[in-house]
Backbone as numpy.savetxt, mean C-alpha at the origin, in Angstrom:
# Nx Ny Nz CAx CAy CAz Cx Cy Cz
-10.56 -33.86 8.29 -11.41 -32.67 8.29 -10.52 -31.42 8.29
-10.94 -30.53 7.67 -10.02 -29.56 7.57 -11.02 -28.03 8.46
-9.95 -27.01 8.48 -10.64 -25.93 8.80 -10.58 -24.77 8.33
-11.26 -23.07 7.95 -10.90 -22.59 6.99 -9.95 -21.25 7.71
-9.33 -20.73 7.34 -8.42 -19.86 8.11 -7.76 -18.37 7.24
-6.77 -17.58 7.67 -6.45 -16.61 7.15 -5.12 -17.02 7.23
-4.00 -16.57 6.78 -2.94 -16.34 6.83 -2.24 -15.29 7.63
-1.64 -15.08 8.30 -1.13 -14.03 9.47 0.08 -13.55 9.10
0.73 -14.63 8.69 2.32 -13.97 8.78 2.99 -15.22 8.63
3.84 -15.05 7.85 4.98 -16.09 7.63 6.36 -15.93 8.63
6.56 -17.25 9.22 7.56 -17.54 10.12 8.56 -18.48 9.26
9.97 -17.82 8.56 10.88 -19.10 7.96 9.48 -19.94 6.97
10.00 -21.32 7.09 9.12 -21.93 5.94 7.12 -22.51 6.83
7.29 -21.69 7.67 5.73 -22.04 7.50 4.39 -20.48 8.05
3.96 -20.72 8.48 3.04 -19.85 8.49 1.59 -19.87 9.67
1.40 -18.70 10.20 0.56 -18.30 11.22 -0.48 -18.52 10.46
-1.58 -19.12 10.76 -3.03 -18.93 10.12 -4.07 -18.52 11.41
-4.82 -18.01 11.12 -6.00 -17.23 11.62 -7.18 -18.07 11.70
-7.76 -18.51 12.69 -9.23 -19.12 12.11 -10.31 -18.01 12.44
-11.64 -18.31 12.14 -12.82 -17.47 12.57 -12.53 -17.16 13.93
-11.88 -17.53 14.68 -12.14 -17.20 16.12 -11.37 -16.59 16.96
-10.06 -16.37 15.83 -9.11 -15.40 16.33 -7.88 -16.66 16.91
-8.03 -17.85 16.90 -7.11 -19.09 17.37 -5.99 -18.71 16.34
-4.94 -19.23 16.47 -3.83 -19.29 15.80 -2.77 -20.33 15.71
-2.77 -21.04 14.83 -2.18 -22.31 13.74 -1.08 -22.25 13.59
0.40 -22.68 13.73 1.49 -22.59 12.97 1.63 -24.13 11.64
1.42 -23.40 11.02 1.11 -24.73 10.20 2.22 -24.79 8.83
2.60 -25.41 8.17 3.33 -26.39 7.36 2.45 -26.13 5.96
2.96 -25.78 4.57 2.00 -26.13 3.14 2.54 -27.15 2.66
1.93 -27.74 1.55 1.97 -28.90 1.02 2.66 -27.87 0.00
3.70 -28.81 -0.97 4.29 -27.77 -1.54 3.59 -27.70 -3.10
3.17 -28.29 -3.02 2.60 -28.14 -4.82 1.21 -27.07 -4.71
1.53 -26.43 -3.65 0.26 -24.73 -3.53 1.04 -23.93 -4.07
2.19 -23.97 -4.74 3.04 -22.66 -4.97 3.29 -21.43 -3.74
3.22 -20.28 -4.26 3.40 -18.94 -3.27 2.00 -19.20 -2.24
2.62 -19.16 -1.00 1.74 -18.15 0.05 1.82 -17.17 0.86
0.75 -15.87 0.53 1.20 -14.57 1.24 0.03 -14.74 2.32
0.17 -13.43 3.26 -0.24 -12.99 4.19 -1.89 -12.42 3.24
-2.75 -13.09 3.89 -4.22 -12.35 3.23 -4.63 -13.58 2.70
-4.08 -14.50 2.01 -4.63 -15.41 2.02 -5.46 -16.22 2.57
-6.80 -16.70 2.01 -8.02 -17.78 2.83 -7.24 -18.97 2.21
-7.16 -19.74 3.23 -6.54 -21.10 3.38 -7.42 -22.64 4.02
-7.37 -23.30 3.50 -8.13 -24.97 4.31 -7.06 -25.55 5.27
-7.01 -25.97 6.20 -6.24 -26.16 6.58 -6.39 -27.64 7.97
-5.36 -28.57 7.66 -5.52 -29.85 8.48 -4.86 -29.55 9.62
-5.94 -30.06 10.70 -4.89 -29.77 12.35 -4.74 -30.64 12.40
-3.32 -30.60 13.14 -2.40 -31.73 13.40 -1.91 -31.23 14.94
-2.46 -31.65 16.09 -2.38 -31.34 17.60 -3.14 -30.29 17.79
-2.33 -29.50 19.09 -3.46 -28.52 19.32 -3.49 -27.27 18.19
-2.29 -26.99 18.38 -1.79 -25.46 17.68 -0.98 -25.84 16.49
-1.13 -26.81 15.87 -0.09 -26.94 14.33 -1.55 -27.03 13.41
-0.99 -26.94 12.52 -1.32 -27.83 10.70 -0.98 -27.59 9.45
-1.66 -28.41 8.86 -0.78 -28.48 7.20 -1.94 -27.72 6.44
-1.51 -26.57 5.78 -2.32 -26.12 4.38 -2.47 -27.03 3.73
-3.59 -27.32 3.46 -4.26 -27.83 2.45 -4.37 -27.81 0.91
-5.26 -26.31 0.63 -5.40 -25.65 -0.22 -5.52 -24.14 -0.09
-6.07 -22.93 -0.89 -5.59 -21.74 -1.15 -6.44 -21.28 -1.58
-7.81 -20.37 -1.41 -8.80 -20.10 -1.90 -7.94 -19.16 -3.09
-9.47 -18.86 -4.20 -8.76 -18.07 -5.24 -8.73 -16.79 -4.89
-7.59 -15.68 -5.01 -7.62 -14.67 -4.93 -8.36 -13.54 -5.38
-8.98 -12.38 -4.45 -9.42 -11.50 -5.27 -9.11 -10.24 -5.83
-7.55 -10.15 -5.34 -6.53 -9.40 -5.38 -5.30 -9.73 -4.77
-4.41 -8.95 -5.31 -3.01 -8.98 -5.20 -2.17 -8.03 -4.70
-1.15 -7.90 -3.73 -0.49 -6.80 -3.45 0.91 -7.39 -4.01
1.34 -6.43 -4.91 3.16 -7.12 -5.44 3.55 -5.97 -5.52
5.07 -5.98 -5.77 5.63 -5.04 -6.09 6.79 -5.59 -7.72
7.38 -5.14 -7.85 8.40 -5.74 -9.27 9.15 -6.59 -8.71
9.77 -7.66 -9.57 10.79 -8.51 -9.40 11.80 -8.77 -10.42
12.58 -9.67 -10.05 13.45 -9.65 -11.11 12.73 -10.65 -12.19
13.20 -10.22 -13.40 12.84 -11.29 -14.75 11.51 -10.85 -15.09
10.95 -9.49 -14.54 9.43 -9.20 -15.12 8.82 -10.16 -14.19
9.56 -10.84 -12.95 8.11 -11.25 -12.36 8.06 -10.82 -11.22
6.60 -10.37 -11.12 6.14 -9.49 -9.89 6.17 -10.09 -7.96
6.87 -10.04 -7.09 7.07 -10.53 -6.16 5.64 -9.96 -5.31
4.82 -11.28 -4.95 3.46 -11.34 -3.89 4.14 -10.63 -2.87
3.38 -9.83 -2.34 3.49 -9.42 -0.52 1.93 -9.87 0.03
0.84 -9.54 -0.29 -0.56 -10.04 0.49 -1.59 -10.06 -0.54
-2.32 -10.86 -0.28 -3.77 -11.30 -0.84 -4.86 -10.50 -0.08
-6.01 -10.72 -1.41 -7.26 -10.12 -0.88 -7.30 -8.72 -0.24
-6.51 -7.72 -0.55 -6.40 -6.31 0.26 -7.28 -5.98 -0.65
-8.64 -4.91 0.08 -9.29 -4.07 -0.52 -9.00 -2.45 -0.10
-7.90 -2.48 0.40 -7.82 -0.72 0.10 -6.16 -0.75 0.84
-5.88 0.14 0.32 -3.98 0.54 0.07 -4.05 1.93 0.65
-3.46 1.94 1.57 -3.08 3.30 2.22 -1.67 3.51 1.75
-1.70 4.73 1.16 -0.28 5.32 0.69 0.14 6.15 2.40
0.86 5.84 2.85 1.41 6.81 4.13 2.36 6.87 4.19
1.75 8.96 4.08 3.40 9.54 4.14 3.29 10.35 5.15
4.55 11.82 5.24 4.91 11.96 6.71 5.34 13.54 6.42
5.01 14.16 7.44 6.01 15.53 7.36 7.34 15.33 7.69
7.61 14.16 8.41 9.18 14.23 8.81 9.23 12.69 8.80
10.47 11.91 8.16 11.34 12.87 6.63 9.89 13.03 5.87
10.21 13.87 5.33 9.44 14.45 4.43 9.12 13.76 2.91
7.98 12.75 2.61 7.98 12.32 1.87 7.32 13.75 0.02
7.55 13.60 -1.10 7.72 14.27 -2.25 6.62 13.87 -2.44
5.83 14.30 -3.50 4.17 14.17 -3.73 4.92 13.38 -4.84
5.87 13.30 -5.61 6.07 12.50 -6.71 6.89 10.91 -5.86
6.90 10.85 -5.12 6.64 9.19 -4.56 5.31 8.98 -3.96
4.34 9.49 -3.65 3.43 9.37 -3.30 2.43 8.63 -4.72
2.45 9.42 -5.90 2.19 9.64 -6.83 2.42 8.43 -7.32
3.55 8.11 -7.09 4.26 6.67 -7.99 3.83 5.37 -7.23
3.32 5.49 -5.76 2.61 4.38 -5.02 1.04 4.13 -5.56
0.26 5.51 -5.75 -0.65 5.41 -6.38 -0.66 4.80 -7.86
0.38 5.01 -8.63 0.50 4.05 -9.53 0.12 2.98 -9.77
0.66 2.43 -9.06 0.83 1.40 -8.32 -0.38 0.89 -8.37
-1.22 1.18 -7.56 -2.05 1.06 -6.82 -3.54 0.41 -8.21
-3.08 1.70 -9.03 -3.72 1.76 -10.08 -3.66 1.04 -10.94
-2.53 -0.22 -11.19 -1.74 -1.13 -12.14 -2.31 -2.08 -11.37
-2.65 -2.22 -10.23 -3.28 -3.32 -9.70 -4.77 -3.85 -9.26
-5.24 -2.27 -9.71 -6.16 -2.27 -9.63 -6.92 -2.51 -8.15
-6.15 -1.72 -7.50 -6.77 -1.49 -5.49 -6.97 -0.38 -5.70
-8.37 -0.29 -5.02 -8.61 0.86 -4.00 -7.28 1.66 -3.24
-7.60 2.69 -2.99 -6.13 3.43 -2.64 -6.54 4.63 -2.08
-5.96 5.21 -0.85 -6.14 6.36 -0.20 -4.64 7.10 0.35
-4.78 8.04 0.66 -3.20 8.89 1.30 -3.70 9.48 2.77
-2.57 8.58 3.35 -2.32 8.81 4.90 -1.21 10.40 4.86
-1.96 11.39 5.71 -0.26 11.97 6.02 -0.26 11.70 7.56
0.88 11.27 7.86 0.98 11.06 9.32 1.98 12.00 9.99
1.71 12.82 11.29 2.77 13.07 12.22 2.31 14.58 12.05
0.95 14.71 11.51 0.50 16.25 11.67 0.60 16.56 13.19
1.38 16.06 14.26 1.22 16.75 15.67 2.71 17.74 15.32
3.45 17.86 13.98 4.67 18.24 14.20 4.44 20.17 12.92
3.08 19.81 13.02 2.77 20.81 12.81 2.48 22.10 13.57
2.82 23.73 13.61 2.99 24.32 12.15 4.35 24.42 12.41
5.14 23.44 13.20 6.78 23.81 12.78 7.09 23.28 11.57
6.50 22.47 10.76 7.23 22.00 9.38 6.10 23.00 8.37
6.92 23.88 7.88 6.35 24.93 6.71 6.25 23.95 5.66
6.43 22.83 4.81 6.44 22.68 3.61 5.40 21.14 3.33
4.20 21.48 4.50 3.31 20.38 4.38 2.83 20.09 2.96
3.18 18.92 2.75 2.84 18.97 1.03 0.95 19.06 0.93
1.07 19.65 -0.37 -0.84 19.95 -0.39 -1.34 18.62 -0.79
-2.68 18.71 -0.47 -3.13 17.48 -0.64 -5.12 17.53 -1.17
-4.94 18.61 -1.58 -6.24 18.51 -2.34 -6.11 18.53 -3.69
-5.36 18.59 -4.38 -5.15 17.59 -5.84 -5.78 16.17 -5.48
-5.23 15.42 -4.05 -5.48 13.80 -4.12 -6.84 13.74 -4.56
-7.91 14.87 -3.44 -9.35 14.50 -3.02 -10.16 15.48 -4.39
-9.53 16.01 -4.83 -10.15 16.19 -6.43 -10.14 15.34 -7.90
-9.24 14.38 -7.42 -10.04 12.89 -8.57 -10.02 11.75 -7.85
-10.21 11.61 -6.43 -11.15 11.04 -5.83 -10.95 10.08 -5.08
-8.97 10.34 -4.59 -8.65 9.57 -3.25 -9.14 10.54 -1.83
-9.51 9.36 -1.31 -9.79 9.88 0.31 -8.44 10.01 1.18
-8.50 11.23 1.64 -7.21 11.50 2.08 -7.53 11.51 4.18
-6.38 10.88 4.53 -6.55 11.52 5.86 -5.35 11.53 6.63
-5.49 12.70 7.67 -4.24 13.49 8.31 -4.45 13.23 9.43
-3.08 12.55 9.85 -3.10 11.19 11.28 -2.26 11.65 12.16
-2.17 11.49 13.42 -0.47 11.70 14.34 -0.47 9.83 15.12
0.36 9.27 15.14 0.40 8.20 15.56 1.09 8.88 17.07
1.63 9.84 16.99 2.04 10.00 18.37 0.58 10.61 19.55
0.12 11.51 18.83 -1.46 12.39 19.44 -2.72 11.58 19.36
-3.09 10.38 18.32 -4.06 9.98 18.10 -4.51 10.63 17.20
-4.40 11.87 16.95 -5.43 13.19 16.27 -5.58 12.12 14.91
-7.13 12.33 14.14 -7.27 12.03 13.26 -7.82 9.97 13.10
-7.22 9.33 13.64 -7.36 8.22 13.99 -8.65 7.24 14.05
-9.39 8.00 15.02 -11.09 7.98 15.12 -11.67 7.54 13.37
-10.90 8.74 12.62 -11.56 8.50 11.23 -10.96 7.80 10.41
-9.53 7.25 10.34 -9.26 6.23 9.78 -9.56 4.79 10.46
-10.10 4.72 11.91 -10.43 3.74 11.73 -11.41 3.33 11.12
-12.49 4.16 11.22 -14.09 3.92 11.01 -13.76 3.15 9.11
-12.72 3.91 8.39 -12.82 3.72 7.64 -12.22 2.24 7.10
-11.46 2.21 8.18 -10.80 0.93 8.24 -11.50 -0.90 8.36
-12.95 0.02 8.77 -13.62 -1.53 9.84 -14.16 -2.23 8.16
-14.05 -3.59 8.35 -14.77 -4.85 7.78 -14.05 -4.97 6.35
-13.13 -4.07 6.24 -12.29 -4.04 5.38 -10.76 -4.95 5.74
-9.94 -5.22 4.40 -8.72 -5.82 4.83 -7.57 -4.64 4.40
-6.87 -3.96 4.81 -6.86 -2.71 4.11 -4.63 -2.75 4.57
-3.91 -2.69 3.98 -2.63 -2.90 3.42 -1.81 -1.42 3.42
-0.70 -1.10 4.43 -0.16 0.13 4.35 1.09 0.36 3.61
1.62 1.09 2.47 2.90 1.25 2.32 3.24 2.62 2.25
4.38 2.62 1.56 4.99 3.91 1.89 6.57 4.00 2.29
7.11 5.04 2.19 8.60 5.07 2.79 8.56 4.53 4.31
10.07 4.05 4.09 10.81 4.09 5.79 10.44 5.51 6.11
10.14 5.03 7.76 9.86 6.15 8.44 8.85 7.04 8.43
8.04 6.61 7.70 6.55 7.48 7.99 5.82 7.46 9.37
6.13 5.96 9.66 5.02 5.54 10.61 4.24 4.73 10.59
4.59 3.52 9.69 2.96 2.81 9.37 3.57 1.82 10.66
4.58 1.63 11.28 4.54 0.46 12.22 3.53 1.22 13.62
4.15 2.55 13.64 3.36 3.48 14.68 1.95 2.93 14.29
1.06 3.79 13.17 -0.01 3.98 13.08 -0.90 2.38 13.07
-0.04 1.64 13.03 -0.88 0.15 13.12 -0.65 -0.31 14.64
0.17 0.49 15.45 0.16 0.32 16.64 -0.85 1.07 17.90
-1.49 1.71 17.28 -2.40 2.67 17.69 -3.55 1.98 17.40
-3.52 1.65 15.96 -4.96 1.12 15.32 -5.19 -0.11 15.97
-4.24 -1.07 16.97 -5.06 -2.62 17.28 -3.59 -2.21 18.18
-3.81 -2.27 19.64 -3.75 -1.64 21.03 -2.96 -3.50 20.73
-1.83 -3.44 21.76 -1.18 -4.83 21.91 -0.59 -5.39 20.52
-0.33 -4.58 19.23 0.01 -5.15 17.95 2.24 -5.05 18.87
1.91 -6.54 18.56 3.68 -6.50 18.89 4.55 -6.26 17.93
4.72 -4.66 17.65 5.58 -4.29 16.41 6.45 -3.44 17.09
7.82 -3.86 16.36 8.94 -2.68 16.28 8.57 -1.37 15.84
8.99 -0.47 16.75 8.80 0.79 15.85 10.00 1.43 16.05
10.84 1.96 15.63 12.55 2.34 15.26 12.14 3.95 15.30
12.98 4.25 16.41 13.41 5.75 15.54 14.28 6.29 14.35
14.07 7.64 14.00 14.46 7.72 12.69 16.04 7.86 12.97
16.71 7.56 12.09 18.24 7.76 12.30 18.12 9.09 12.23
19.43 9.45 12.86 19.59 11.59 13.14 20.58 11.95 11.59
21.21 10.73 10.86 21.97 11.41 9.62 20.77 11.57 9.05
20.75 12.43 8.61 20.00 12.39 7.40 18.64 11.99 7.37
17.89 11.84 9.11 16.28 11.61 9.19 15.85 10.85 8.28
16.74 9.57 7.65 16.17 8.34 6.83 15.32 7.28 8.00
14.38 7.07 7.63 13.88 6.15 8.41 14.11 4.00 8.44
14.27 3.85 9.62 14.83 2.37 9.47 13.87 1.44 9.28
14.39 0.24 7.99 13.05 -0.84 8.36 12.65 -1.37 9.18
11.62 -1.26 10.18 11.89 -1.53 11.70 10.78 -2.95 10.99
9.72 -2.90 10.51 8.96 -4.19 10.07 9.68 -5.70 9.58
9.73 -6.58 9.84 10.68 -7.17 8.82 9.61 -8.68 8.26
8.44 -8.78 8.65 7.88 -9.55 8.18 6.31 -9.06 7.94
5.65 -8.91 6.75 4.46 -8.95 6.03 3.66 -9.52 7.48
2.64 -8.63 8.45 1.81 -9.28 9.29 0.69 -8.62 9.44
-0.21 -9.38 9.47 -1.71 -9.22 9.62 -2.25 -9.22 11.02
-3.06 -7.65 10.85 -3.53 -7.61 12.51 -4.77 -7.78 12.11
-5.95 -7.94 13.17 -7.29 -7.81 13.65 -7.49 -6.42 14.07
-8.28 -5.89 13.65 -8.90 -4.32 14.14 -9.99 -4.76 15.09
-10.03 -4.21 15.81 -10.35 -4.22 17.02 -12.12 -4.10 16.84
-12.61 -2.98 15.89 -14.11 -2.69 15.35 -14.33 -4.02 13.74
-13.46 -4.91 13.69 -13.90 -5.52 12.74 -12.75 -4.90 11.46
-12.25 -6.20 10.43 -11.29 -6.05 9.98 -9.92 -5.95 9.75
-9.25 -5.95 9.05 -8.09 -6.36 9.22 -7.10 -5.85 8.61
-5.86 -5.27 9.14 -4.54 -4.10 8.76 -3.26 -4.80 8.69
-2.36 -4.71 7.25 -1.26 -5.58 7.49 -0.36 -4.33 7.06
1.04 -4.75 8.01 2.14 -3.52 8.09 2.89 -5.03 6.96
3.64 -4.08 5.99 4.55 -5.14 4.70 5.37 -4.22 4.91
6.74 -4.84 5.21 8.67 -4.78 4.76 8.59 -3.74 3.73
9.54 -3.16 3.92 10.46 -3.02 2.64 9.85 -2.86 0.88
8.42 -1.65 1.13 7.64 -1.72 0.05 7.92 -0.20 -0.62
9.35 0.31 -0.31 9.34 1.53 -1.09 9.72 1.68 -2.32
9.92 0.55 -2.89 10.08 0.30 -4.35 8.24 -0.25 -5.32
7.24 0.05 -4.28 6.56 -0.45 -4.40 6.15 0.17 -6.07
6.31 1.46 -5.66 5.59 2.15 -7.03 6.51 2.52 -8.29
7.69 1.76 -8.03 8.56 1.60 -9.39 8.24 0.26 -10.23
6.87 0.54 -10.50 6.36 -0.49 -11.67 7.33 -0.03 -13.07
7.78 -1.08 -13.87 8.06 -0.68 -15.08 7.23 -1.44 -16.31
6.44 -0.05 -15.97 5.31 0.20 -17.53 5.65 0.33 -18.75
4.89 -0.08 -19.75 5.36 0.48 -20.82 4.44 2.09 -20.89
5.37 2.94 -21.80 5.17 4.34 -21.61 3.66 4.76 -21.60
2.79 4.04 -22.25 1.50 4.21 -22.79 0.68 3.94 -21.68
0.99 2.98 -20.96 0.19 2.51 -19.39 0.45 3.61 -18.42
1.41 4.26 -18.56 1.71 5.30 -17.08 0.58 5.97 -17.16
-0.48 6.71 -18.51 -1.95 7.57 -18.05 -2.75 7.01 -17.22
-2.63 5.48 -17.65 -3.74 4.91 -17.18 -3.89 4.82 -15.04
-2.95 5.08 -14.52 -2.29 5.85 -13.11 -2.73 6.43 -12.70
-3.20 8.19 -13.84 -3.36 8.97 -13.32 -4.85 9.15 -13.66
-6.18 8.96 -12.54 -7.36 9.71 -13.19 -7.35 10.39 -13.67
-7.23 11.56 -13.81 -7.29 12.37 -14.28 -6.94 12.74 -15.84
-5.85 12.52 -15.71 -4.78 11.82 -17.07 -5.87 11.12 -18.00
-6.27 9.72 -17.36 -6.88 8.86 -18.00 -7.97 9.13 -18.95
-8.68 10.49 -17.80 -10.03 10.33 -18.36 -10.03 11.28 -19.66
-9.14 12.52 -19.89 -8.83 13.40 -20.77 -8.03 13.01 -21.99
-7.32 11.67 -21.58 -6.07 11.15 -22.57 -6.71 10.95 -24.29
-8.23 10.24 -24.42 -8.61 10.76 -25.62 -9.46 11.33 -26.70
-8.71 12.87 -25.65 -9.55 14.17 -26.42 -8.24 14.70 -27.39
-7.22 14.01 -26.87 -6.28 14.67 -27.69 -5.62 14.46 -29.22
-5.58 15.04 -30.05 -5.27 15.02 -31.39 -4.22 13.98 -31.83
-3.77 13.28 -31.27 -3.39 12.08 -31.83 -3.56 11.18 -30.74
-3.95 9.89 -31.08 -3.84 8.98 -30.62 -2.90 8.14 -29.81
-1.92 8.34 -30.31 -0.98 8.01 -29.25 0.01 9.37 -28.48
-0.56 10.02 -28.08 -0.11 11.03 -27.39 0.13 11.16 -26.19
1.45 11.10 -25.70 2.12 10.92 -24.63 2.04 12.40 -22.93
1.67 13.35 -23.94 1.47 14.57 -23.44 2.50 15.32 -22.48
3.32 15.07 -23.51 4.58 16.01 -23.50 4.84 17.54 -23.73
4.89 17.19 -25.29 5.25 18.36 -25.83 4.69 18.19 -26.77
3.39 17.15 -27.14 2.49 17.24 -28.99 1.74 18.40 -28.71
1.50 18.76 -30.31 0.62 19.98 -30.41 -0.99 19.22 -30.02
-2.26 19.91 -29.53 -2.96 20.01 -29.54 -3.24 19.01 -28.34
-2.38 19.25 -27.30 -3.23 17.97 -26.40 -3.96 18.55 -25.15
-4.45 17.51 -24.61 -6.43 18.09 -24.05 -5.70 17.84 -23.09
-4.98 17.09 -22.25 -4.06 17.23 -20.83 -3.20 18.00 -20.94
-2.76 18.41 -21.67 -1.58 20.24 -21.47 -2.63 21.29 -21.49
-3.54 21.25 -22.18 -4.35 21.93 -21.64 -5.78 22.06 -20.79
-5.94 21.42 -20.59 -6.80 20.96 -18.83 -6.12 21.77 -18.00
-6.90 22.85 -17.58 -6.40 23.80 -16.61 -6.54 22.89 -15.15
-7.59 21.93 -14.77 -8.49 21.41 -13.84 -6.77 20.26 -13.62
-5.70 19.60 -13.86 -5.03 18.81 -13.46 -3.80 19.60 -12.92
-3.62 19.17 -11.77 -2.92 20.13 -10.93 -1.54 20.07 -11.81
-0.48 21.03 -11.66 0.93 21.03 -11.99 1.87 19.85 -12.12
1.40 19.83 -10.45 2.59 19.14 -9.89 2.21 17.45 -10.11
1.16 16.90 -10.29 0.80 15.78 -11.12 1.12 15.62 -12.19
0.53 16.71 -12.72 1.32 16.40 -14.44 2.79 16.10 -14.62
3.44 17.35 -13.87 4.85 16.77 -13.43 5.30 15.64 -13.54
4.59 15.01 -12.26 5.03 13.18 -11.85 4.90 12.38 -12.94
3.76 12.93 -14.01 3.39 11.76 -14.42 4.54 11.57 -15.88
4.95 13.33 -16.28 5.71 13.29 -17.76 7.12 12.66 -16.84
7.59 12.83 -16.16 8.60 12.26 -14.97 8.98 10.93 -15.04
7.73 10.19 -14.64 7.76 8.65 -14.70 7.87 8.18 -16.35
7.16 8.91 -17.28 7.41 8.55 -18.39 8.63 8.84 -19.07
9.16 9.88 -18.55 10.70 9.93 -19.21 12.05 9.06 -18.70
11.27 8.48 -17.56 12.04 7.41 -16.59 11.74 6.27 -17.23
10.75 6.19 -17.72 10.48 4.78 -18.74 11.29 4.76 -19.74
11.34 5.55 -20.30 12.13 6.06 -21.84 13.41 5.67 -22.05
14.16 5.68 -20.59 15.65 5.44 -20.42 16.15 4.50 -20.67
């Protein structure tokens, strides 16, 4: 008899599973399941109290990857329905990595929102990046302090019955802000180094918490390469709403919206600057 479970977190070669009841499995896969990530619904045979063997692997209804080598995309978690981009006033993450997570986001076709975290370090940091470009084509944005709580209340609400996946640079905070969000989450949280306020990977394994109102938040390693997808040049609009939805009004068809005459995204007063920016940016980064 088997039982049906979640995946928690990978330990070396086997893996935490989750059942309905919040119990927890260290269990063993059969190896002809291929890859298993964190998010995964799993069958699973007990073997004593607290072991068992995966079984099988329900089908996925999404994917969280980032690039790999050979064009193939390396799994981090299954089944995430919403991607928090979180960034930070200190270090100070660039709206054009932000931009490039949303990419991302968009190539994979997740739901996707922007965290800024550590607004308690406000108004001493003058160069809060703006953030109503995000909520004018139609990410939900929200402004968090993992140290104050401030803000919190509303990412959780938004958080409940959902399975919802944080990335972003070292050092924003997502080990903080998932430590706040589910009270007892046993995570490292690192201060930032003083050279150069780079932040350390304090996460080192893909893990899945329980939210406390229902649902479920996983802090993933080492995902700041997340949004260096390599597209071909023609896919990078498809990234940007905005981009997307204007891309064909413009006088040629394959128009990159650079520098062609007559194009309907150079002139769209309504797409902010500094987007357009990111986006001719990433495409000339393709080009190379």
């Amino acid at each position: 008899m088997t039982e049906n479970g979640l995946v928690s977190a990978r330990r070396g070669r086997r893996f935490e599973v989750r059942d309905d009841g919040g119990a927890i499995r260290l269990c063993q896969a059969r190896r002809r399941l291929g890859p298993i990530v964190v998010g995964d619904r799993v069958a699973v045979r007990p073997v004593g109290a607290d072991e068992g063997i995966i079984e099988s692997v329900d089908e996925r209804r999404s994917v969280l990857a980032r690039p790999g080598p050979a064009g193939r995309d390396r799994l981090i978690a299954a089944n995430v329905d919403l991607l928090l981009v979180v960034t930070a006033l200190r270090p100070s993450t660039s709206r054009r990595v932000v931009d490039r997570h949303l990419v991302g986001s968009e190539h994979l076709d997740l739901s996707a929102a922007v965290v800024l975290n550590k607004i308690d370090l406000l108004p001493e940091v003058p160069d809060a990046p703006e953030l109503d470009p995000y909520r004018r084509v139609g990410y939900r944005v929200f402004e968090t302090s993992a140290l104050t709580g401030a803000g919190l209340d509303r990412l959780s609400a938004a958080l409940r019955g959902q399975v919802s996946a944080l990335v972003g640079p070292s050092g924003a905070g997502k080990s903080s802000l998932v430590r706040r969000l589910v009270p007892g989450a046993d995570l490292a949280v690192g201060a930032l180094s003083r050279r150069g306020e780079q932040g350390r990977h304090t996460t080192t394994v893909s893990t899945l918490h329980a939210l406390p109102g229902g649902g479920f938040v996983i802090d993933s390693p080492g995902m700041s390469d997340f949004g260096e997808w390599p597209l071909p040049v023609e896919r990078i609009a498809d990234g940007f709403p905005e981009i997307r939805s204007r891309s064909g009004r413009c006088r040629f068809r394959n128009c990159l919206h650079l520098h062609e005459p007559d194009c309907a995204v150079a002139a769209a007063p309504e797409i902010d600057p500094e987007r357009l920016a990111s986006y001719r940016q990433m495409v000339e980064d393709m080009r190379r």
